[in-house]
FIPAKE-604142 format. One record per residue: residue in three letters; y, x, z of N, C-alpha, C, O in turn. Coordinates in steps of 0.1 Angstrom, whole numbers, padded with zeros to 4 digits, always signed. Example, Ala and Ser with C-alpha at 12.3 -4.5 7.8 and 13.67 -1.06 7.14 Angstrom:
% residues 2
ALA-0057+0132+0078-0045+0123+0078-0033+0132+0078-0033+0142+0085 SER-0022+0128+0071-0011+0137+0071+0000+0129+0079+0011+0134+0080 
% end
This chain:
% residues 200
UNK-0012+0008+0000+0000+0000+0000+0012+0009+0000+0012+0017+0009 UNK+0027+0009-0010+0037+0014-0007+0048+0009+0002+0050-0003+0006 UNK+0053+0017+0005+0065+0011+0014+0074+0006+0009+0084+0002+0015 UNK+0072+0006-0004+0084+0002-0011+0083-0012-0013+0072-0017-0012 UNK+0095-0019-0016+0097-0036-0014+0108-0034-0025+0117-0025-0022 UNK+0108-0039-0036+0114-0036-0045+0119-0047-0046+0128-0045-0054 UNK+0118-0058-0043+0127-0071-0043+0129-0080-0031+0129-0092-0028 UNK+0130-0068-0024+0137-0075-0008+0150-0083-0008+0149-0095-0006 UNK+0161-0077-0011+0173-0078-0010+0175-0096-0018+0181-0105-0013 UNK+0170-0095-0028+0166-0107-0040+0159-0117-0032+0164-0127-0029 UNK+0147-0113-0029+0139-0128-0018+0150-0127-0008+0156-0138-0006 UNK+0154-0117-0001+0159-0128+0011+0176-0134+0006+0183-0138+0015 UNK+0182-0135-0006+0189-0141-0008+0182-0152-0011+0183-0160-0003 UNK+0174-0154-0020+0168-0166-0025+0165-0180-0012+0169-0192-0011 UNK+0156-0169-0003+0153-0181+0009+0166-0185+0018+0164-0196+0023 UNK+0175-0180+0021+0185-0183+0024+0192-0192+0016+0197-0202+0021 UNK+0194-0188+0002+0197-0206-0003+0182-0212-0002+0186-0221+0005 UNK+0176-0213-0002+0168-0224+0002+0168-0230+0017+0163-0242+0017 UNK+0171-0226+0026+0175-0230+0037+0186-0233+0040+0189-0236+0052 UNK+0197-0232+0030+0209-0240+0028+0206-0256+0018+0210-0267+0021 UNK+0202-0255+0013+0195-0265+0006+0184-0274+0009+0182-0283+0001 UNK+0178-0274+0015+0163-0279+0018+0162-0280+0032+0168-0270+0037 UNK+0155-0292+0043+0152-0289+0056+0139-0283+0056+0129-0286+0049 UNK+0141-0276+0065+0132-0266+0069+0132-0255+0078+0139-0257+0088 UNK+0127-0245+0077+0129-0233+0087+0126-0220+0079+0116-0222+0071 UNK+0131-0210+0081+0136-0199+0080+0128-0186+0088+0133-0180+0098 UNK+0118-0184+0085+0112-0177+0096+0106-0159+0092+0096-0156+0085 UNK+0114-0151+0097+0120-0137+0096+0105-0127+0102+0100-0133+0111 UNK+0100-0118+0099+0091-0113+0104+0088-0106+0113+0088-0094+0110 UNK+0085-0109+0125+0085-0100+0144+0086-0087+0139+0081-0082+0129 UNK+0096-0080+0150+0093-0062+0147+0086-0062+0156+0084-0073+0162 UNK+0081-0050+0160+0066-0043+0174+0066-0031+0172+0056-0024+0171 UNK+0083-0025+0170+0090-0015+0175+0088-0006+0185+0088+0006+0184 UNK+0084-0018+0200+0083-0013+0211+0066-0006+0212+0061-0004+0223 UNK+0061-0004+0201+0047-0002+0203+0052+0014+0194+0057+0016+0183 UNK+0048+0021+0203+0050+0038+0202+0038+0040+0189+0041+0046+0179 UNK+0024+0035+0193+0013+0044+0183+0014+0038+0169+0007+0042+0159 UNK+0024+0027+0169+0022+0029+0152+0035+0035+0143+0047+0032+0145 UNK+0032+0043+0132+0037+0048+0128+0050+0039+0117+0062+0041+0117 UNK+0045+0030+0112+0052+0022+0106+0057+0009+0115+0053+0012+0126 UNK+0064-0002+0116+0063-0010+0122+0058-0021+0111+0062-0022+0099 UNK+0046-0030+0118+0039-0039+0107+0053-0049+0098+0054-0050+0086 UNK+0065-0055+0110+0073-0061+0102+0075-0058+0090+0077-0067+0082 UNK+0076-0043+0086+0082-0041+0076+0075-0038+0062+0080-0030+0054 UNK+0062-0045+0059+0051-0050+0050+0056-0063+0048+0054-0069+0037 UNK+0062-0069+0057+0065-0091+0056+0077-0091+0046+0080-0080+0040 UNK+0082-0100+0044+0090-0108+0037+0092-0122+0047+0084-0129+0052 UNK+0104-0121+0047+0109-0136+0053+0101-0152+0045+0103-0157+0034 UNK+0095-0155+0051+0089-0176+0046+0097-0182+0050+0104-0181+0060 UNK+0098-0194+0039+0104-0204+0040+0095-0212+0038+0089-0212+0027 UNK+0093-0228+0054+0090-0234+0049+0099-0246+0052+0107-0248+0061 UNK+0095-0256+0041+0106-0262+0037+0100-0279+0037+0087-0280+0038 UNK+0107-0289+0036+0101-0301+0036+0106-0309+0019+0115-0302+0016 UNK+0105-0316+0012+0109-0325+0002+0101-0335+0003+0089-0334+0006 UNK+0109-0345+0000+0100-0364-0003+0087-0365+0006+0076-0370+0002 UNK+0091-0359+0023+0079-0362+0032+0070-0352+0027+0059-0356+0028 UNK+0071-0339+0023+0056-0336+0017+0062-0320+0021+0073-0315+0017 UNK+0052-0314+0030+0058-0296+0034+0055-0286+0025+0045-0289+0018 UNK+0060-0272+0022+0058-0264+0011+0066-0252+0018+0075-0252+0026 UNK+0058-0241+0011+0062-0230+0014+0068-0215+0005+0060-0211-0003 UNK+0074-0211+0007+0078-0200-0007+0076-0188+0004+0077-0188+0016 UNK+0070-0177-0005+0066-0165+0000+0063-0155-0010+0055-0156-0019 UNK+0071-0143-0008+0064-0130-0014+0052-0123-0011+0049-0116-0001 UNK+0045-0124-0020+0030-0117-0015+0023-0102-0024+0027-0102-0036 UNK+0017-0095-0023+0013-0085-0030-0003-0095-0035-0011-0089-0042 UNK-0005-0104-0032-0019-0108-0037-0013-0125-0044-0006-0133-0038 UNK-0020-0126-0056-0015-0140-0060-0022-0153-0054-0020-0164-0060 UNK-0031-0152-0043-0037-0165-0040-0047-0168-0046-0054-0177-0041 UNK-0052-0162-0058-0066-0167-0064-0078-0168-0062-0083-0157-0060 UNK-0086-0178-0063-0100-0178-0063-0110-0169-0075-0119-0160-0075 UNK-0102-0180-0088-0112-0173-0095-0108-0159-0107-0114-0151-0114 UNK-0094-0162-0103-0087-0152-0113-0084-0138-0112-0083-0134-0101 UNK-0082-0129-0122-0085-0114-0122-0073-0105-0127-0071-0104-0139 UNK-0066-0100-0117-0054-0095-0117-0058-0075-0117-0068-0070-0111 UNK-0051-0068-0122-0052-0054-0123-0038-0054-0114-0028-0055-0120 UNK-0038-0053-0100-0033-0048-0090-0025-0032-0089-0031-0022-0091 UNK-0013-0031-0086-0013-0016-0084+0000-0015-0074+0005-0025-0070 UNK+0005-0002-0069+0014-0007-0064+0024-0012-0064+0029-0010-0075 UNK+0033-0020-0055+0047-0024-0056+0043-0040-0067+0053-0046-0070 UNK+0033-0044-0070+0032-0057-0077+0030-0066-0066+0021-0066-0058 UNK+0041-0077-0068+0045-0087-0059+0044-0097-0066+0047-0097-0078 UNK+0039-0108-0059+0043-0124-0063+0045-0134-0056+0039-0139-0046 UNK+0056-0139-0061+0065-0148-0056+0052-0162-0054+0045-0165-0064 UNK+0049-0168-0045+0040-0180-0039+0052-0191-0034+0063-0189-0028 UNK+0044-0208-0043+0054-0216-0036+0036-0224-0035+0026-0223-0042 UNK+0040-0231-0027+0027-0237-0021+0030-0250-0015+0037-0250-0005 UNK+0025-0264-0021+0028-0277-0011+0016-0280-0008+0006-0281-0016 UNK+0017-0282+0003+0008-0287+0011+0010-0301+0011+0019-0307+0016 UNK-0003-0307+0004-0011-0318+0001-0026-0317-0003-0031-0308-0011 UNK-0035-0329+0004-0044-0326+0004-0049-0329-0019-0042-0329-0029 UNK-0055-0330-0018-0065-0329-0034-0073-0332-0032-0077-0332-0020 UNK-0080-0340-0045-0094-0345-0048-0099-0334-0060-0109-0336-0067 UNK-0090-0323-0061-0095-0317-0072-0095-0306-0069-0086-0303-0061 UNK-0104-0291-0074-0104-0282-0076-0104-0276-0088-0114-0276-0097 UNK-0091-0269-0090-0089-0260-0104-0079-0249-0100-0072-0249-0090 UNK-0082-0239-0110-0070-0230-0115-0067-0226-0128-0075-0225-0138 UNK-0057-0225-0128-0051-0221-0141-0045-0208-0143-0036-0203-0136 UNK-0050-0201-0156-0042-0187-0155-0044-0185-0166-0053-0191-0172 UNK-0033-0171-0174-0034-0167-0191-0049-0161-0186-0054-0162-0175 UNK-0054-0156-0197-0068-0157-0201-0069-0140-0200-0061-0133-0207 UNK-0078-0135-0192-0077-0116-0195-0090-0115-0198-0099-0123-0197 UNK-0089-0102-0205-0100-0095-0209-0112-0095-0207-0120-0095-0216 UNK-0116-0095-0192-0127-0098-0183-0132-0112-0185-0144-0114-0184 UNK-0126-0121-0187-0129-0135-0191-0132-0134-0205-0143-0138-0208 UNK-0130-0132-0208-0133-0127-0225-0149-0125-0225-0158-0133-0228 UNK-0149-0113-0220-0160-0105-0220-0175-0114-0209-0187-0113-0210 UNK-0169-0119-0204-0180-0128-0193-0184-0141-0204-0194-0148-0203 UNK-0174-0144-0213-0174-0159-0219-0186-0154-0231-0195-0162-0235 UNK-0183-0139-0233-0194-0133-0245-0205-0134-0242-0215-0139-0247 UNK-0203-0127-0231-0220-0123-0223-0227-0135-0216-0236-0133-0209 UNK-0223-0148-0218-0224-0165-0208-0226-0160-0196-0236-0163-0189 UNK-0217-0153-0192-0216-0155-0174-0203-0162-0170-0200-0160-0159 UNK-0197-0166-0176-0187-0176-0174-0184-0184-0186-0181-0181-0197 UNK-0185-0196-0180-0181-0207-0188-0167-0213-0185-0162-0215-0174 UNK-0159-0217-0199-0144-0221-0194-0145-0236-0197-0155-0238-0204 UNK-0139-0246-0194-0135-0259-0198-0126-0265-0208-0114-0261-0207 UNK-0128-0273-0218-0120-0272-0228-0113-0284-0229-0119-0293-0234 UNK-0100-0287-0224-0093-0302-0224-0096-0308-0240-0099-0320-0242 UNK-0094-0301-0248-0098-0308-0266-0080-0303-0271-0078-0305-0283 UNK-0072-0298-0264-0061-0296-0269-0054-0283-0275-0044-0279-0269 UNK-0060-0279-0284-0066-0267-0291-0053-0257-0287-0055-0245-0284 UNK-0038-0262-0285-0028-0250-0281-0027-0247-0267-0023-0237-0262 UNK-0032-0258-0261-0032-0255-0242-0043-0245-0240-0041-0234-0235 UNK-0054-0249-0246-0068-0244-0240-0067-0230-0245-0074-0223-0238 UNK-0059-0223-0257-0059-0213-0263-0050-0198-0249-0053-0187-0245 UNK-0039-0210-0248-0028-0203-0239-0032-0200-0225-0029-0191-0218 UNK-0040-0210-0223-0054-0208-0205-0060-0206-0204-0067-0208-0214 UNK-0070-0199-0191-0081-0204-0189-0080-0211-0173-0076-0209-0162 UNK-0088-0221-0182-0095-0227-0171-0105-0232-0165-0115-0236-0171 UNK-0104-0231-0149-0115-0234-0144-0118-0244-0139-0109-0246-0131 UNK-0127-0254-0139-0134-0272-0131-0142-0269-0130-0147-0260-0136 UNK-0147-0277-0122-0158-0279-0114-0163-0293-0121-0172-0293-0130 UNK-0157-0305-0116-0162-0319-0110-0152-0328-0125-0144-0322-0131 UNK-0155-0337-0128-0150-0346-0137-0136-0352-0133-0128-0357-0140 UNK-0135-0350-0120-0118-0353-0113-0110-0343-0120-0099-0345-0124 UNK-0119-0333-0120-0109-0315-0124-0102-0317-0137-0090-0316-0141 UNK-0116-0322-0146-0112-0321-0161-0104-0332-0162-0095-0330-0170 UNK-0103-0344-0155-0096-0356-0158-0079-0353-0158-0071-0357-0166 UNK-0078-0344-0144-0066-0337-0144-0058-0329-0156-0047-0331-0161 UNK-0071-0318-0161-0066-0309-0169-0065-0317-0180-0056-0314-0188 UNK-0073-0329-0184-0068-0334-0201-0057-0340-0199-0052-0342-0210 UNK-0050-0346-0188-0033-0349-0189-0025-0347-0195-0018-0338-0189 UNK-0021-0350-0205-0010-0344-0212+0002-0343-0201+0008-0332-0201 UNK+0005-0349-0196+0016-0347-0188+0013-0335-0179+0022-0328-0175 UNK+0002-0334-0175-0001-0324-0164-0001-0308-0176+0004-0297-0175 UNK-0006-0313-0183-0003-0300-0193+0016-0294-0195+0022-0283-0192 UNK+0017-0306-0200+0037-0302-0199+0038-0293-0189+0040-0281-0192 UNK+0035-0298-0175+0044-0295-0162+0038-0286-0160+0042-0279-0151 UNK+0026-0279-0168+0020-0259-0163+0030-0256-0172+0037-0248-0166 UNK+0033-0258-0184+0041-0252-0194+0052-0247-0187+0053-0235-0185 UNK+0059-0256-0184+0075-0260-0175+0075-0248-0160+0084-0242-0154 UNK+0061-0249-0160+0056-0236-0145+0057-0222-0149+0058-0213-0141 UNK+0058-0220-0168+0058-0205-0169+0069-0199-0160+0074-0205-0151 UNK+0071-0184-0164+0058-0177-0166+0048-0175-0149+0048-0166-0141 UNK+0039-0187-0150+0028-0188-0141+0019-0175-0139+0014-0170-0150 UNK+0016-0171-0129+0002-0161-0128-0007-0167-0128-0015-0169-0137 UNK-0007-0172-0113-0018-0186-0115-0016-0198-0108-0007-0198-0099 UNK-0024-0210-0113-0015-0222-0104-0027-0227-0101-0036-0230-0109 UNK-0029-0230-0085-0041-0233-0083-0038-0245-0073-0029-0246-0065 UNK-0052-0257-0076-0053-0267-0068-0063-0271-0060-0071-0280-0065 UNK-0065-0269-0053-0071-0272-0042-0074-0277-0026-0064-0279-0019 UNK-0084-0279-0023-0084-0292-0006-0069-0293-0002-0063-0304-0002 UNK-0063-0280+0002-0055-0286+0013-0036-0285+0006-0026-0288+0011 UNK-0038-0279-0008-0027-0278-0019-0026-0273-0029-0035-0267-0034 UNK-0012-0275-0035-0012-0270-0048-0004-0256-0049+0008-0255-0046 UNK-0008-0250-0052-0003-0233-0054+0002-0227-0067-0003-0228-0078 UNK+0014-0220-0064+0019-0216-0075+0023-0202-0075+0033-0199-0068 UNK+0019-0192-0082+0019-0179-0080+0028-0170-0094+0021-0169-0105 UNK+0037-0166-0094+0044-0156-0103+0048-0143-0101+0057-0139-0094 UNK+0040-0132-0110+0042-0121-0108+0059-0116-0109+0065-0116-0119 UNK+0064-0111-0096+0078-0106-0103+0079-0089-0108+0076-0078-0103 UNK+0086-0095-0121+0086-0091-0130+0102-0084-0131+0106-0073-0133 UNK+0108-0098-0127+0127-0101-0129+0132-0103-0122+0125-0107-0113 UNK+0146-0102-0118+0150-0109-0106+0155-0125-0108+0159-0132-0100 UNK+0152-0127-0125+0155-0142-0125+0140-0153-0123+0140-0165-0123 UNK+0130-0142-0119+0120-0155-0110+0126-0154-0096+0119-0160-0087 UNK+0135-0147-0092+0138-0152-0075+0156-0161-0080+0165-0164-0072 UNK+0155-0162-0089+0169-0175-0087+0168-0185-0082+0159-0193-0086 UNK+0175-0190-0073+0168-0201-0068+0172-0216-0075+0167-0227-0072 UNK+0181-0213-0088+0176-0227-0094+0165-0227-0102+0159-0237-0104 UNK+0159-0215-0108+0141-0216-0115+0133-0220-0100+0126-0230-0099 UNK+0134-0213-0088+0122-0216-0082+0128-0235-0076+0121-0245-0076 UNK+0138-0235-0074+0140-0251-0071+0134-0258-0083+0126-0265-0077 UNK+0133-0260-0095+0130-0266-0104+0114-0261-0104+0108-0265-0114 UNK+0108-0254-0098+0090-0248-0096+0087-0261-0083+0079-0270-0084 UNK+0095-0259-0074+0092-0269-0066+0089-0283-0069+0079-0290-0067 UNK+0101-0288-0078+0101-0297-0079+0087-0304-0091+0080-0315-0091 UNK+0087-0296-0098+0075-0296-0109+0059-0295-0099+0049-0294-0106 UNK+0059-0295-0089+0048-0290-0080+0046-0309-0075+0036-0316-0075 UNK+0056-0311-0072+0062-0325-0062+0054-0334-0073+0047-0343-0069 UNK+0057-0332-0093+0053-0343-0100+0038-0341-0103+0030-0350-0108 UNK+0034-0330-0098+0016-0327-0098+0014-0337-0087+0005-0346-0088 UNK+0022-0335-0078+0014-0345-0070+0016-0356-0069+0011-0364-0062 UNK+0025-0359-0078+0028-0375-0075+0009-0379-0089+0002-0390-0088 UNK+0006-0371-0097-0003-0375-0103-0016-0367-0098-0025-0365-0107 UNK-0018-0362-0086-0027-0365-0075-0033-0376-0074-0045-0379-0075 UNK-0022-0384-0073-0025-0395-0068-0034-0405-0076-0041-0414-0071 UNK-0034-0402-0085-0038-0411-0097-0053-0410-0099-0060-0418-0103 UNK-0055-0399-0096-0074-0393-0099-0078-0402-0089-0072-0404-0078 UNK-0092-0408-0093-0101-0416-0087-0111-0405-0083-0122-0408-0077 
% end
């Protein structure tokens, strides 16, 4: 891990307007200073969270060096960060969504992984994805559910599952910590779930 935080200054401007905007809380990461045997202090690996409330439903924005994925396959190195917004709602569905690497390729060759195909020859091309259950795919053939991953670029991965819907972007720019793209990520998160609702 480096010590370097290369978009410190950028996130904590961001969550600060979001805590001017949004109810919620603001929560800064403990120092343990007073502890002599470590050489680093852990605080200074964190990034400030925000978690936040909208239309009754809680959500969280966070910097992370890992994107949250189950099934997906990221080439890691240092100083690669991603920006996490996360609402917490429960799901009847499990999926993720992410551009398509190499490794998926090569497993789709060899049939050790199989992808799901909505029938929509430019979505299915631009993703892969993963289901499970007939809820999953019912989701992914949505056209409207399709739009709103579009509207999520540039996504790393967007994953849904039991207890929420997750959204993960590698930063790249400092225009994924603006906080009118990530306000408009939230909100596009809020219309997933309003068509949660809908899956039987």
């Amino acid at each position: 891990m480096s010590l370097e935080k290369p978009w410190e200054k950028r996130f904590d401007t961001l969550v600060d307007e979001l805590a001017r905007n949004y109810d919620g809380k603001l929560k800064r990461p403990e120092s343990t200073r007073d502890l002599p045997t470590l050489a680093v202090d852990p605080s200074y690996f964190n990034y400030p969270i925000f978690y936040g409330e909208y239309k009754n439903m809680q959500f969280i924005v966070e910097n992370n060096e890992l994107p949250g994925a189950k099934y997906s396959i990221y080439d890691l190195g240092d100083n690669v960060e991603f920006l996490r917004i996360t609402l917490l709602r429960q799901s009847p569905v499990n999926i993720e969504i992410t551009h398509e690497h190499w490794l998926h390729r090569l497993q789709k060759k060899i049939k050790i992984k199989r992808e799901f195909q909505t029938g929509n020859e430019a979505f299915d091309k631009d993703y892969f994805l993963h289901a499970d259950s007939e809820r999953d795919k019912q989701l992914l053939a949505d056209s409207e559910f399709q739009q709103i991953v579009r509207q999520l670029e540039p996504l790393s991965v967007l994953r849904i599952y039991k207890v929420g819907v997750r959204l993960s972007q590698m930063i790249t720019d400092a225009k994924h910590l603006d906080y009118l793209t990530v306000d408009r990520c939230i909100r596009n998160l809020y219309k997933i779930a309003d068509l949660l609702s809908s899956i039987k």
